[in-house]
N, C-alpha and C positions, 0 to 999 in steps of 0.2 A: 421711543420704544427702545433707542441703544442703552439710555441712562435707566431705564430699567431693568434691559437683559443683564448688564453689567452688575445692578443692584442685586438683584437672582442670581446671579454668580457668585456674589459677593457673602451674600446669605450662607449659599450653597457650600461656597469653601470652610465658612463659619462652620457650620454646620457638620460638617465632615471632620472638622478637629476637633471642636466640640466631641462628638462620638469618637474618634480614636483618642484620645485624654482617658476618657471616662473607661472606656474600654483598658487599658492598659493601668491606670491607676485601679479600676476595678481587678483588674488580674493578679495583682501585686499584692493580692491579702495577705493572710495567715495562711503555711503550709500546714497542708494536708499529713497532718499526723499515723492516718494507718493505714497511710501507700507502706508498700514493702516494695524493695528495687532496690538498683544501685542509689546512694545517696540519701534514703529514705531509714538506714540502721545507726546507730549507734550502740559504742563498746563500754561494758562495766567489768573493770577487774574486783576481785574482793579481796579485803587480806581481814582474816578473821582470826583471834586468839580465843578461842582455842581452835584450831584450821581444821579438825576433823567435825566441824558443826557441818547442818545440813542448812544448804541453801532452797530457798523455795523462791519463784519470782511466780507473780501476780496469783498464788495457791498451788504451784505445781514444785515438786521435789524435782530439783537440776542437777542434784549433785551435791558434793562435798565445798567447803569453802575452798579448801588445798588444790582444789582441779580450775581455779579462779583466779590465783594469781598472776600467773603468767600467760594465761590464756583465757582473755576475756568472753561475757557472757555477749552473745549477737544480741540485741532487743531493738524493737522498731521504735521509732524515735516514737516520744509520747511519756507519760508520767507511768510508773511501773510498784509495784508496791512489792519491798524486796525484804522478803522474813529471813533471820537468821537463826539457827535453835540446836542444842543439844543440851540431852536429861542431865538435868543437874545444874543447869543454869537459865538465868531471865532471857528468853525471847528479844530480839532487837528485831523490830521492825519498822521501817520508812520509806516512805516514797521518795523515790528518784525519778527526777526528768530527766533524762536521758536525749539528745538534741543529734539531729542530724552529721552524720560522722564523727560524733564528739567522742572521748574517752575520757569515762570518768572510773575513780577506785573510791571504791567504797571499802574504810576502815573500819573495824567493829572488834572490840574489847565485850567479851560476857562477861555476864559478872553471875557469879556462882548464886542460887536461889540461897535463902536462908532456911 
């Protein structure tokens, strides 16, 4: 009965790391892209020629490129689709990932429509 209980223990402890492994390697995935919180933004500067264009990130008007240079845009970390435009020239638009705490500058030259 001892070399049993000892056996069932032995399982037992198996068993319990077994589940804490799995547990912890399970938890370790892919962050959670649209927590907002500390830790959870990342910063986009812009510098855009011609700097009076309008910025738009994911459809919404932010502002001027000129209000982006030195004072980055907040966005949650996650991929962001970031237009750039003024009449008189081609649209530049792309997606930026943008990663937790990262700071990226986004450069962008228009080029005058034809």
């Amino acid at each position: 009965m001892t070399l049993l209980k000892l056996n069932s223990e032995a399982n037992m402890r198996k068993f319990i790391l077994l589940f804490l492994f799995i547990g912890l390697v399970g938890g370790c995935g892919y962050p959670k892209e649209t927590l907002r919180g500390v830790g959870h933004e990342g910063f986009l500067f812009i510098v855009a020629n011609p700097d009076d264009a309008e910025v738009f990130i994911d459809g919404e008007r932010i502002g001027l490129a000129s209000d982006f240079e030195s004072n980055p845009i907040e966005l949650r970390s996650g991929t962001h689709k970031v237009e750039i435009r003024k009449p008189g020239y081609l649209a530049d638009i792309r997606d930026v990932y943008v990663g937790n705490q990262s700071r990226h500058t986004l450069k962008i030259n228009l080029k005058r429509a034809q």
